[in-house]
CHARMM internal coordinates of N, CA and C (Angstrom, degrees):
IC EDIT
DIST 1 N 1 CA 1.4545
DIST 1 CA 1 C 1.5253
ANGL 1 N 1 CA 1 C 109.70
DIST 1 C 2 N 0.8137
ANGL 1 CA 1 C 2 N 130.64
DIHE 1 N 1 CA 1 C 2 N 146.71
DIST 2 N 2 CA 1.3946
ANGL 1 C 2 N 2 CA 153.75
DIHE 1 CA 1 C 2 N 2 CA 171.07
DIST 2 CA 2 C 1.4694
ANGL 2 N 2 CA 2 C 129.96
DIHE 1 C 2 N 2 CA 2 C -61.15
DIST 2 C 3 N 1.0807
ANGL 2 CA 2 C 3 N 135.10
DIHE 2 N 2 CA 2 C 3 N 104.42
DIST 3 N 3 CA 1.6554
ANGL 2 C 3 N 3 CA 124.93
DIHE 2 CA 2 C 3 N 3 CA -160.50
DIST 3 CA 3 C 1.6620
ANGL 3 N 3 CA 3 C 94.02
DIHE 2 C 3 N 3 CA 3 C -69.87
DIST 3 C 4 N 1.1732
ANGL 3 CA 3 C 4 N 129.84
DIHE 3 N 3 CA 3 C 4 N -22.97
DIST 4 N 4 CA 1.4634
ANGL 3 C 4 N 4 CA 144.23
DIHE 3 CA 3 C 4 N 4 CA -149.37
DIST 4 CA 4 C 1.7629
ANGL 4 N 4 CA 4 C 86.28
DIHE 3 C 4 N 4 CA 4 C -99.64
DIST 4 C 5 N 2.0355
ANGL 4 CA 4 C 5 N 105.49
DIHE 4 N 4 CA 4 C 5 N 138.35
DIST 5 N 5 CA 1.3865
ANGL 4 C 5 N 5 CA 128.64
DIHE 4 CA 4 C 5 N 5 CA 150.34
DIST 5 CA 5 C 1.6881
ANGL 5 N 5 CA 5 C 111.29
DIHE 4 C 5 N 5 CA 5 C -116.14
DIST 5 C 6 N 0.8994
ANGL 5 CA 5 C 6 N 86.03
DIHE 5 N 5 CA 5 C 6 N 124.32
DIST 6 N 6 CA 1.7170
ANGL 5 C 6 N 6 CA 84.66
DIHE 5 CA 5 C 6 N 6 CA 177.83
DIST 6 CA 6 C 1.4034
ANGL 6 N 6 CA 6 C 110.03
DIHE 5 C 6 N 6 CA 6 C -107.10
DIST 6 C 7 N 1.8435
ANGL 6 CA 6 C 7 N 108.12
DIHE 6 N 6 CA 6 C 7 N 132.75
DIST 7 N 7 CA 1.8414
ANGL 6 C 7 N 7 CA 96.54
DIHE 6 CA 6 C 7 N 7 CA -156.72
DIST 7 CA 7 C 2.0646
ANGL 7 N 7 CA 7 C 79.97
DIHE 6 C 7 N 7 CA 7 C -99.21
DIST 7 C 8 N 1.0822
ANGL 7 CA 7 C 8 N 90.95
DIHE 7 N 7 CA 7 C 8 N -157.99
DIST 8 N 8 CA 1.8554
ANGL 7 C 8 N 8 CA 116.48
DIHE 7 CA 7 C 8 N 8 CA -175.50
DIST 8 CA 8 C 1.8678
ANGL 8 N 8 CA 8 C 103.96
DIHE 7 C 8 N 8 CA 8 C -53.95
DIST 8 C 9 N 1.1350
ANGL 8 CA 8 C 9 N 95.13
DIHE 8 N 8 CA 8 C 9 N -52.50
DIST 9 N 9 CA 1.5790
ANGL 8 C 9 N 9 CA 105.01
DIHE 8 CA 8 C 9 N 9 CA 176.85
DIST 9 CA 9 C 1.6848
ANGL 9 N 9 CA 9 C 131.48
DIHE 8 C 9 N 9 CA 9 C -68.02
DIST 9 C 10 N 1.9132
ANGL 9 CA 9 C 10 N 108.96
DIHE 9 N 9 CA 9 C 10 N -8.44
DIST 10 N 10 CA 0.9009
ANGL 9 C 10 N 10 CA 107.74
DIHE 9 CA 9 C 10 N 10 CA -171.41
DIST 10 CA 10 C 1.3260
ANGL 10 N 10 CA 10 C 118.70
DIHE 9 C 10 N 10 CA 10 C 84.76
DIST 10 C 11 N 1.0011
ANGL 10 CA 10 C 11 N 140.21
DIHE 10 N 10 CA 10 C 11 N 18.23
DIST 11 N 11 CA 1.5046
ANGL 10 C 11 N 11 CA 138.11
DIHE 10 CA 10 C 11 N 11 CA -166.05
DIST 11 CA 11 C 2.2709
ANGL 11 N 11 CA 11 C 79.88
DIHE 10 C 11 N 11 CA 11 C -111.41
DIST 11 C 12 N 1.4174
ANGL 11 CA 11 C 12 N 87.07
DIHE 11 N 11 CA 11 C 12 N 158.21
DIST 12 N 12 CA 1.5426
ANGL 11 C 12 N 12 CA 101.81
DIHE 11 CA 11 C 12 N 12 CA 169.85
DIST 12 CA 12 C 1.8055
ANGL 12 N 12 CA 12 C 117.38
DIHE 11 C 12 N 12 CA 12 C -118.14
DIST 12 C 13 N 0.9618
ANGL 12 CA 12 C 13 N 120.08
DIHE 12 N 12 CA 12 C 13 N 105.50
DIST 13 N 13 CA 1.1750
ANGL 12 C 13 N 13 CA 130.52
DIHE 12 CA 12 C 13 N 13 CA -173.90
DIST 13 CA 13 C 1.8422
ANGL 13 N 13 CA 13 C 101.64
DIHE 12 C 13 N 13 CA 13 C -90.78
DIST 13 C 14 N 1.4997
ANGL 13 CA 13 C 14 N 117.36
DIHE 13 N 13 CA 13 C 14 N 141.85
DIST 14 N 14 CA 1.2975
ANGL 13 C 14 N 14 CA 108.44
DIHE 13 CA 13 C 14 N 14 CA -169.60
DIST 14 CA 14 C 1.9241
ANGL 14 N 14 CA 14 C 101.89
DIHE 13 C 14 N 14 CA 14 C -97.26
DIST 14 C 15 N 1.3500
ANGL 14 CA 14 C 15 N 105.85
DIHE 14 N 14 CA 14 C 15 N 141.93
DIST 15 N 15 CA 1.1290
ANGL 14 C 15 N 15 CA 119.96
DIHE 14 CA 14 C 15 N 15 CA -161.00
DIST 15 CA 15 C 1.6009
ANGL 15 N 15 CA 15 C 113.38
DIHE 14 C 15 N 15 CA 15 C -78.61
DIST 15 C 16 N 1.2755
ANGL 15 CA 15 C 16 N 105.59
DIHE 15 N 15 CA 15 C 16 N 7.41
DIST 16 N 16 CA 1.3811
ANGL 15 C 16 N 16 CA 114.40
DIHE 15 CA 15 C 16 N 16 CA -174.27
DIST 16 CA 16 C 1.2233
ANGL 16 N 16 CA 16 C 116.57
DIHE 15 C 16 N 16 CA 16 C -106.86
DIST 16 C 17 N 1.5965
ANGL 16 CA 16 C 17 N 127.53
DIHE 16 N 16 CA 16 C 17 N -14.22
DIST 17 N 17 CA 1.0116
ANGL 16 C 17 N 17 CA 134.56
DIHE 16 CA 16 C 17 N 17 CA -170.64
DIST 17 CA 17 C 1.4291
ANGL 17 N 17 CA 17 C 120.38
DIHE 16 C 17 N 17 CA 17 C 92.65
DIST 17 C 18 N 1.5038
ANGL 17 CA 17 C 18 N 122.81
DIHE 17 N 17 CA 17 C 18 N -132.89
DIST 18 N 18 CA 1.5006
ANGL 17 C 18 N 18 CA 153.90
DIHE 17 CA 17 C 18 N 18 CA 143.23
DIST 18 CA 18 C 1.1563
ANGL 18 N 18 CA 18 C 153.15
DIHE 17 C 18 N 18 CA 18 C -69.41
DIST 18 C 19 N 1.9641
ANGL 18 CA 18 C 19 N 89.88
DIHE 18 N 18 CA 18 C 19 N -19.51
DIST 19 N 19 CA 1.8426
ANGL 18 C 19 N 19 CA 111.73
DIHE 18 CA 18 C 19 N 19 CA -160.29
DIST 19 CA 19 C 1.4239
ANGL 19 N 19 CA 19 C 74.96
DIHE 18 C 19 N 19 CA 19 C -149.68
DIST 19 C 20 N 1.0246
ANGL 19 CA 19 C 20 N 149.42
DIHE 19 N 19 CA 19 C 20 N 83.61
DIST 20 N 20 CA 1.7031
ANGL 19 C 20 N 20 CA 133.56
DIHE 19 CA 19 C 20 N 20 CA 138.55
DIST 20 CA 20 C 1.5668
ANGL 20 N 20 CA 20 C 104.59
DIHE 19 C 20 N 20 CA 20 C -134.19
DIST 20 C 21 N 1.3591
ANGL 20 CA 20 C 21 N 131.04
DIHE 20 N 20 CA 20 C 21 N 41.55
DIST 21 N 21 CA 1.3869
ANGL 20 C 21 N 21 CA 137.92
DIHE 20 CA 20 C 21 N 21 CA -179.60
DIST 21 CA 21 C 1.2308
ANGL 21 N 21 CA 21 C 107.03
DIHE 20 C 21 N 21 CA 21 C -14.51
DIST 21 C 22 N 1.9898
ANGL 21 CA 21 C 22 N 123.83
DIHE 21 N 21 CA 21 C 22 N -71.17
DIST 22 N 22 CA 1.3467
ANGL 21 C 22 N 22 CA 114.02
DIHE 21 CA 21 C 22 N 22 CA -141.32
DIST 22 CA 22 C 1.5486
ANGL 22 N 22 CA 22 C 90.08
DIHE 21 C 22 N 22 CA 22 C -77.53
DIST 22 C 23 N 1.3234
ANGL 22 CA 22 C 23 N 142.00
DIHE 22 N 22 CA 22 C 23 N -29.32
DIST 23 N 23 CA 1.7988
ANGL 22 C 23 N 23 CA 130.48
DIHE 22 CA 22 C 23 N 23 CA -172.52
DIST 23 CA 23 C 1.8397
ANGL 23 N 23 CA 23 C 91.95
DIHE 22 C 23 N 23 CA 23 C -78.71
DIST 23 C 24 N 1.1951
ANGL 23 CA 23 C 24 N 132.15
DIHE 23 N 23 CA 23 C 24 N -11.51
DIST 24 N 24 CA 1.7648
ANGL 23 C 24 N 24 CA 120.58
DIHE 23 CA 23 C 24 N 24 CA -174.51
DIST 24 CA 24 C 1.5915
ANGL 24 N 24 CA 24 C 90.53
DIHE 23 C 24 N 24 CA 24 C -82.73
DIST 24 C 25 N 1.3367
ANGL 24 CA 24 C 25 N 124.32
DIHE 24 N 24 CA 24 C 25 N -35.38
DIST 25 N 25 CA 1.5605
ANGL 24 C 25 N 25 CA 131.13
DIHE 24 CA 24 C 25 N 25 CA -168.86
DIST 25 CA 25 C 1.6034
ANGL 25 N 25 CA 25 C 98.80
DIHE 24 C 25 N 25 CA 25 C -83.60
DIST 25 C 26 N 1.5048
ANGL 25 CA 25 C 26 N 117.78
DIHE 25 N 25 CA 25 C 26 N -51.67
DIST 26 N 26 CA 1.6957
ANGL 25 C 26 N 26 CA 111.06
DIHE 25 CA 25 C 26 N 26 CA 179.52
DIST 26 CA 26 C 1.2896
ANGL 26 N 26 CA 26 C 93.20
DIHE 25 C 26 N 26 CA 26 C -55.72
DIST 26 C 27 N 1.1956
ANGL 26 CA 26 C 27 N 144.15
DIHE 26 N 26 CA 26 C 27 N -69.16
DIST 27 N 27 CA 1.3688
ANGL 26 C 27 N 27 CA 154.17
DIHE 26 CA 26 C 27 N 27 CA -114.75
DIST 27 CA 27 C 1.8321
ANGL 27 N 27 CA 27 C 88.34
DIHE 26 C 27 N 27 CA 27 C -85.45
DIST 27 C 28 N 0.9513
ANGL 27 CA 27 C 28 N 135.67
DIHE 27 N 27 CA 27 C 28 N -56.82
DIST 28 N 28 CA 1.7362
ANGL 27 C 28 N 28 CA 145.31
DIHE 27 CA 27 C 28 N 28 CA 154.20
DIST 28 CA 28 C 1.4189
ANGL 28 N 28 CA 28 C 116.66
DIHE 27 C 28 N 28 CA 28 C -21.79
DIST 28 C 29 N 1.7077
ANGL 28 CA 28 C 29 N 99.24
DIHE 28 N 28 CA 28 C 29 N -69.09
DIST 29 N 29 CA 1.4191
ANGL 28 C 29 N 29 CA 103.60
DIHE 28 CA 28 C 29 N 29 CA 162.45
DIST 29 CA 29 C 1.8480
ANGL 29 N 29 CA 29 C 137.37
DIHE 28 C 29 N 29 CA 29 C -22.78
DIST 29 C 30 N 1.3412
ANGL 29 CA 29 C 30 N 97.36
DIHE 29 N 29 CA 29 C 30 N -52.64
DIST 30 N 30 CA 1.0885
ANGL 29 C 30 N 30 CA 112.42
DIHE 29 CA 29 C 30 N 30 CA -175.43
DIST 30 CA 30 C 1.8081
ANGL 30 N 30 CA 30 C 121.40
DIHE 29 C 30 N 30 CA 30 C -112.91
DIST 30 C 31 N 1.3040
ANGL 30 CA 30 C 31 N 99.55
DIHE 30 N 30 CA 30 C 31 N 34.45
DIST 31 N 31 CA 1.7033
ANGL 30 C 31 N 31 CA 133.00
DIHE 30 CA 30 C 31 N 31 CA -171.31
DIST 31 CA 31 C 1.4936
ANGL 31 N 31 CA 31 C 116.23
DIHE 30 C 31 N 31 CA 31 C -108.28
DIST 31 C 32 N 1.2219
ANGL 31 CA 31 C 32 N 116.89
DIHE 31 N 31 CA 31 C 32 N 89.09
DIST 32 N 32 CA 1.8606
ANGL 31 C 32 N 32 CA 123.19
DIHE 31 CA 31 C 32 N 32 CA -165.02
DIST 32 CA 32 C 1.8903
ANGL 32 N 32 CA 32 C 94.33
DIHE 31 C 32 N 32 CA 32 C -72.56
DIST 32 C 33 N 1.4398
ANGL 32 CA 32 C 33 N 123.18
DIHE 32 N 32 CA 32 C 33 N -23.07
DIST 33 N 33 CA 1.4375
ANGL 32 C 33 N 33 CA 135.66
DIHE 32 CA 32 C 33 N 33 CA 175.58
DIST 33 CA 33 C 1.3695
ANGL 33 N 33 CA 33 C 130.05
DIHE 32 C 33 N 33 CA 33 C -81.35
DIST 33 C 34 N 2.0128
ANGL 33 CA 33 C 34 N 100.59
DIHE 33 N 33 CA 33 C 34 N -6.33
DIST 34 N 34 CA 1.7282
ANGL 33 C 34 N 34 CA 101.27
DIHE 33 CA 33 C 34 N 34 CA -166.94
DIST 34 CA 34 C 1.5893
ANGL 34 N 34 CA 34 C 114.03
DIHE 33 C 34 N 34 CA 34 C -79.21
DIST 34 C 35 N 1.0362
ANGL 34 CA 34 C 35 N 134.41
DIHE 34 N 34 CA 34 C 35 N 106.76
DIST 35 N 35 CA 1.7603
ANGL 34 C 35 N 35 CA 139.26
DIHE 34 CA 34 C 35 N 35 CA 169.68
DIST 35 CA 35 C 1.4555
ANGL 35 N 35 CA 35 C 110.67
DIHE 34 C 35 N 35 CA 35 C -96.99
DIST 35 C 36 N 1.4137
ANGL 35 CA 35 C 36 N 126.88
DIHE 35 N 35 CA 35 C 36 N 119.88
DIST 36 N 36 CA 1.0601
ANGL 35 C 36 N 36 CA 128.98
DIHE 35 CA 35 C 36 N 36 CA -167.33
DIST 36 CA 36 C 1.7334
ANGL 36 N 36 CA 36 C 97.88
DIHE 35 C 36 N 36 CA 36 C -88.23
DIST 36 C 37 N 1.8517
ANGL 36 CA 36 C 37 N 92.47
DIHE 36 N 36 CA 36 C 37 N 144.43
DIST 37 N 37 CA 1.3681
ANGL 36 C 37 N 37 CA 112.48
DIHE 36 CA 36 C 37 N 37 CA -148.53
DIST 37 CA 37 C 1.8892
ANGL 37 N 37 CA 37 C 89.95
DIHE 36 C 37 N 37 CA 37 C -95.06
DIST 37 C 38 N 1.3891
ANGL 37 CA 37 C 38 N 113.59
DIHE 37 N 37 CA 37 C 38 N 158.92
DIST 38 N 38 CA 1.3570
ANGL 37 C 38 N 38 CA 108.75
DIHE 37 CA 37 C 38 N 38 CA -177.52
DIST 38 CA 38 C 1.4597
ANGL 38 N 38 CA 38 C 123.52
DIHE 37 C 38 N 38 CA 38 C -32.23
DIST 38 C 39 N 1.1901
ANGL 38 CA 38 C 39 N 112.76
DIHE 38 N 38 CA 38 C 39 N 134.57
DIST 39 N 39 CA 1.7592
ANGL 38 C 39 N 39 CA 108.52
DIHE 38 CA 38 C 39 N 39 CA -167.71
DIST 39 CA 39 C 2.1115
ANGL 39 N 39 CA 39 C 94.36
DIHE 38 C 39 N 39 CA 39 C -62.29
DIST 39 C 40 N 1.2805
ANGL 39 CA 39 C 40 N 127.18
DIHE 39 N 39 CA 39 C 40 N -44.98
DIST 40 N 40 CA 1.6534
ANGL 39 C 40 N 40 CA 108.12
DIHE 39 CA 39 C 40 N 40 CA 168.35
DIST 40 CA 40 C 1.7509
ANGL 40 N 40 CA 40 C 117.48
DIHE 39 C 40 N 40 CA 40 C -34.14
DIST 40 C 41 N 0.9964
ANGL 40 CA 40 C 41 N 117.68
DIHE 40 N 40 CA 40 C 41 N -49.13
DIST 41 N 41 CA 1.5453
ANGL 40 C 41 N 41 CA 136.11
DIHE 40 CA 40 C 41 N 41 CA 179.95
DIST 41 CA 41 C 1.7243
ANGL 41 N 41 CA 41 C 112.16
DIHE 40 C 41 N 41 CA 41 C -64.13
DIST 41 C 42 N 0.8613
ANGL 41 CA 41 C 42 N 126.41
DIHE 41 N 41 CA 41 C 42 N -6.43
DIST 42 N 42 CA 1.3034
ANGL 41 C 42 N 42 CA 133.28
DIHE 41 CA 41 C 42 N 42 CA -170.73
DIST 42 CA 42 C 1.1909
ANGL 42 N 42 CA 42 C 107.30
DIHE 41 C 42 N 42 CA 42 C -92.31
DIST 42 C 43 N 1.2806
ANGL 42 CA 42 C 43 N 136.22
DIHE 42 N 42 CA 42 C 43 N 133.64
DIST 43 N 43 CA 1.5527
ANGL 42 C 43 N 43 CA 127.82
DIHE 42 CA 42 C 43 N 43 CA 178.28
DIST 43 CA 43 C 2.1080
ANGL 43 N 43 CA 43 C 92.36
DIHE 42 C 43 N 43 CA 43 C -134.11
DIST 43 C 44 N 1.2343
ANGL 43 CA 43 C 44 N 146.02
DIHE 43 N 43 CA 43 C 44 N 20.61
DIST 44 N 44 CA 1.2211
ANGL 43 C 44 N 44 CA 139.90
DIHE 43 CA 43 C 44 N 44 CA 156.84
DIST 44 CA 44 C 1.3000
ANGL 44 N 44 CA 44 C 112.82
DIHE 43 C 44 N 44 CA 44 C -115.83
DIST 44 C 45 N 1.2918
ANGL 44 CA 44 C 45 N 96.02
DIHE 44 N 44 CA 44 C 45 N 150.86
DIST 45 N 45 CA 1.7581
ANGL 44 C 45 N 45 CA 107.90
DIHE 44 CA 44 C 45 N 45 CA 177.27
DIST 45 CA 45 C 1.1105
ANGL 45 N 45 CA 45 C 101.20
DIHE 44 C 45 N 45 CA 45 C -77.38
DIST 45 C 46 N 1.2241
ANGL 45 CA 45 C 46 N 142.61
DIHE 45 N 45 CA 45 C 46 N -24.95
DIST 46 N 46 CA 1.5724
ANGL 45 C 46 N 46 CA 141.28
DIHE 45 CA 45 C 46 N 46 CA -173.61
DIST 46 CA 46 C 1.3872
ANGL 46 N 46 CA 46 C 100.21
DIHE 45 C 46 N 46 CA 46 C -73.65
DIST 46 C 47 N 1.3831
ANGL 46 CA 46 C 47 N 128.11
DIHE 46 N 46 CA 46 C 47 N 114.99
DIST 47 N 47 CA 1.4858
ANGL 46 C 47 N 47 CA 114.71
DIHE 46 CA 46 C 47 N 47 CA -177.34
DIST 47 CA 47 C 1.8471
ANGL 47 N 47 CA 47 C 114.05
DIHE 46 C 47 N 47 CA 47 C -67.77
DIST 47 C 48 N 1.3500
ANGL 47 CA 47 C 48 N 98.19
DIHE 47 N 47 CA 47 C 48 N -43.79
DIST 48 N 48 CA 1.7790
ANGL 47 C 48 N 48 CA 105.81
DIHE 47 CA 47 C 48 N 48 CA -169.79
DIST 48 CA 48 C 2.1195
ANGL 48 N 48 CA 48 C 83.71
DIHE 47 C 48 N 48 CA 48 C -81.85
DIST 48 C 49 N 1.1077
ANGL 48 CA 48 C 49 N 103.01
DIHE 48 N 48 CA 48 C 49 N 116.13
DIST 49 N 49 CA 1.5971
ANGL 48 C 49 N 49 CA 112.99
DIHE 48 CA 48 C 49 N 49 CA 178.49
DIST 49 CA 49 C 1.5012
ANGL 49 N 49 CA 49 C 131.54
DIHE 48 C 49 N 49 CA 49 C -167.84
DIST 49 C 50 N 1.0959
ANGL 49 CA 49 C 50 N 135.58
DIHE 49 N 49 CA 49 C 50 N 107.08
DIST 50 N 50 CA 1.0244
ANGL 49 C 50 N 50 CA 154.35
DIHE 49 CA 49 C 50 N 50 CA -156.72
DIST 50 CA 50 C 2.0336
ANGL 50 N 50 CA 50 C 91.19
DIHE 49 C 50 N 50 CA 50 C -31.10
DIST 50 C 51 N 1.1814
ANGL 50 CA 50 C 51 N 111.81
DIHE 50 N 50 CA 50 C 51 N -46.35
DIST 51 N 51 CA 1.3222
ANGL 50 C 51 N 51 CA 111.40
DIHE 50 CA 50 C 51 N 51 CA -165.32
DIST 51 CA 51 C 1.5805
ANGL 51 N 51 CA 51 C 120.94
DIHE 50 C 51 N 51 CA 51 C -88.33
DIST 51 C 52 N 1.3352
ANGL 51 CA 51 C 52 N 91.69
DIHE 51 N 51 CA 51 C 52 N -2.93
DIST 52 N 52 CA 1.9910
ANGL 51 C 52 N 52 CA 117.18
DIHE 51 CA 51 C 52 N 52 CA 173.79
DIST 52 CA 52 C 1.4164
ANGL 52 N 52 CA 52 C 104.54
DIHE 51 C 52 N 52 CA 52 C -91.21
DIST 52 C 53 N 1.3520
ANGL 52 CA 52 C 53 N 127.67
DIHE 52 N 52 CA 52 C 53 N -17.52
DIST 53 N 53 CA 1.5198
ANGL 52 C 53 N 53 CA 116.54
DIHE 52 CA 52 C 53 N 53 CA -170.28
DIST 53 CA 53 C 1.2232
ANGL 53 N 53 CA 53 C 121.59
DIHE 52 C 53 N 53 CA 53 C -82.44
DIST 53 C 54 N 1.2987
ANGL 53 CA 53 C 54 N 121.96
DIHE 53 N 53 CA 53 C 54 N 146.20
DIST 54 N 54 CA 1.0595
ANGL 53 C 54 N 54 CA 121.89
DIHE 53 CA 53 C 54 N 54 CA -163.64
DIST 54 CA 54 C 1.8498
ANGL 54 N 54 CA 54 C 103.48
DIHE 53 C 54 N 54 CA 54 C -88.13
DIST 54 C 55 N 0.8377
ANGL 54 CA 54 C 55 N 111.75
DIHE 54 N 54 CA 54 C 55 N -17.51
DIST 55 N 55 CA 1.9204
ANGL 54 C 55 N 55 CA 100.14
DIHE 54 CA 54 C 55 N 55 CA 160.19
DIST 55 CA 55 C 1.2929
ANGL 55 N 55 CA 55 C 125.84
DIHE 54 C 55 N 55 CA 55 C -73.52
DIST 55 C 56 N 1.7821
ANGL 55 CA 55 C 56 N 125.35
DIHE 55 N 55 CA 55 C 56 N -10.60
DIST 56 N 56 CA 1.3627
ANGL 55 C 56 N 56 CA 139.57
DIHE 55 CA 55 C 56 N 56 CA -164.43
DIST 56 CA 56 C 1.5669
ANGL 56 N 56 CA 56 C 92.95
DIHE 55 C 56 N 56 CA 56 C -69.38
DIST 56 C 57 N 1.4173
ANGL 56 CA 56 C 57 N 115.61
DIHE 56 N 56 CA 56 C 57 N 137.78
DIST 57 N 57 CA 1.1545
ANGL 56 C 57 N 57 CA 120.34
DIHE 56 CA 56 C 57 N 57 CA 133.07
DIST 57 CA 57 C 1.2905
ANGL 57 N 57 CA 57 C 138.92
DIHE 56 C 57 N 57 CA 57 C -174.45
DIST 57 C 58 N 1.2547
ANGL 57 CA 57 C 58 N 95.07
DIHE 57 N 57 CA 57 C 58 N 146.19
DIST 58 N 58 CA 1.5195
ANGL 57 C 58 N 58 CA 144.33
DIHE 57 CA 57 C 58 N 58 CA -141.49
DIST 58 CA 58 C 2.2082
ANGL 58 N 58 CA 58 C 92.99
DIHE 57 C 58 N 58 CA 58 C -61.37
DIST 58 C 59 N 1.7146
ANGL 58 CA 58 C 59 N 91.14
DIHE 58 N 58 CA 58 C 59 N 120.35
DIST 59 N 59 CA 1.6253
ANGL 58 C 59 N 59 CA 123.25
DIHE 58 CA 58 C 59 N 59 CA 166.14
DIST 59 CA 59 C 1.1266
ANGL 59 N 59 CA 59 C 108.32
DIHE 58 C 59 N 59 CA 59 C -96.74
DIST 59 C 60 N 1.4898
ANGL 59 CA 59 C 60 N 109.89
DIHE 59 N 59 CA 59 C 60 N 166.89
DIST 60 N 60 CA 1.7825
ANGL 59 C 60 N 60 CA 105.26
DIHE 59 CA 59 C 60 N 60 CA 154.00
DIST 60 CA 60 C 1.2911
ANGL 60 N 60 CA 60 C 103.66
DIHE 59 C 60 N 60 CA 60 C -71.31
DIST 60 C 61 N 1.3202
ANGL 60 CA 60 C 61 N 162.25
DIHE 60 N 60 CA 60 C 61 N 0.95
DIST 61 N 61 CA 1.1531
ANGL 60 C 61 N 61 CA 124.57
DIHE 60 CA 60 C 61 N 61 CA -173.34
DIST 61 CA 61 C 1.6254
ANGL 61 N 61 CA 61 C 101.54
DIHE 60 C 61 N 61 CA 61 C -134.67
DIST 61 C 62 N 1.0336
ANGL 61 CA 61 C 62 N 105.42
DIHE 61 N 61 CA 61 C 62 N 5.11
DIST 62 N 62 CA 2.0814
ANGL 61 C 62 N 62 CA 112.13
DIHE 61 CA 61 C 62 N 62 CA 168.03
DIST 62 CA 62 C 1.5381
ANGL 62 N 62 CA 62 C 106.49
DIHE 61 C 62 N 62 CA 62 C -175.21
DIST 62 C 63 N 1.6462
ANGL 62 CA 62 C 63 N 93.41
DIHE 62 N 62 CA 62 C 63 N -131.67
DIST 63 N 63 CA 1.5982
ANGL 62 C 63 N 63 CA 98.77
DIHE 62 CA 62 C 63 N 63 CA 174.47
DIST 63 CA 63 C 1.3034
ANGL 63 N 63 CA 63 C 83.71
DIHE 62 C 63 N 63 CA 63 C -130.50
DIST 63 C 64 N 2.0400
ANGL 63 CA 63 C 64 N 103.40
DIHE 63 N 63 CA 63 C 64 N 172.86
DIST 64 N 64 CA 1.4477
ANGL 63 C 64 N 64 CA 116.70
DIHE 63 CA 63 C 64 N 64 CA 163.83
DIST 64 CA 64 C 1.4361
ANGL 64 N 64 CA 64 C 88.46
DIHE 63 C 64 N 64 CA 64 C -135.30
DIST 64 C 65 N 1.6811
ANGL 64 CA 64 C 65 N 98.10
DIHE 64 N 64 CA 64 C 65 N 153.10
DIST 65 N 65 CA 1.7289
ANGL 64 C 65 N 65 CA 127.49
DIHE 64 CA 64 C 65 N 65 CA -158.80
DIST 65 CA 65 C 1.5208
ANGL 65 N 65 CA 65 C 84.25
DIHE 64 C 65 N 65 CA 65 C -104.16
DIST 65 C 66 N 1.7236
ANGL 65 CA 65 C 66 N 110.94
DIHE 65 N 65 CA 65 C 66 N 136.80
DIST 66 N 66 CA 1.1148
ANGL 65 C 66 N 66 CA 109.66
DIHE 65 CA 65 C 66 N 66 CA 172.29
DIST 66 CA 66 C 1.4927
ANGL 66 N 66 CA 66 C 95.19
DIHE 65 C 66 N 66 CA 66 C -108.57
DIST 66 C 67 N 1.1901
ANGL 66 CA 66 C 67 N 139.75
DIHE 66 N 66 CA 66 C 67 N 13.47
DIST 67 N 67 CA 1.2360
ANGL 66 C 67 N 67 CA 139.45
DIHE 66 CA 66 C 67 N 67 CA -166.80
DIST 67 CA 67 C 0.9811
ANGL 67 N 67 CA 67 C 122.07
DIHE 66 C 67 N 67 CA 67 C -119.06
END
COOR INIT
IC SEED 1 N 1 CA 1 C
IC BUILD
């Protein structure tokens, strides 16, 4: 399955929400686009992480990938 929802517009919203760390860290892992976002901006201990990147950003209900 796909950590990625893709709405009408093409945008990728992450499928984990807010709280799904270890798929925000797999999901990074396997991300040729992930650049970690200012270490202030970082809210995971996992450095390579869906929620550390500096393209993430943050909805109420997850993140969206600008990448």
């Amino acid at each position: 399955m796909s950590p990625w929802l893709i709405n009408e517009n093409g945008e990728k919203h992450f499928a984990g929400g807010t709280a799904d760390w270890a798929l925000a860290a797999a999901a990074a892992q396997r991300c040729n686009g992930f650049v970690p976002d200012d270490e202030d901006e970082q809210v995971s201990d996992e450095p390579r992480s869906c929620y550390n990147c500096r393209y993430r950003r943050w909805q109420p209900d997850g993140i969206l990938c600008l990448k």
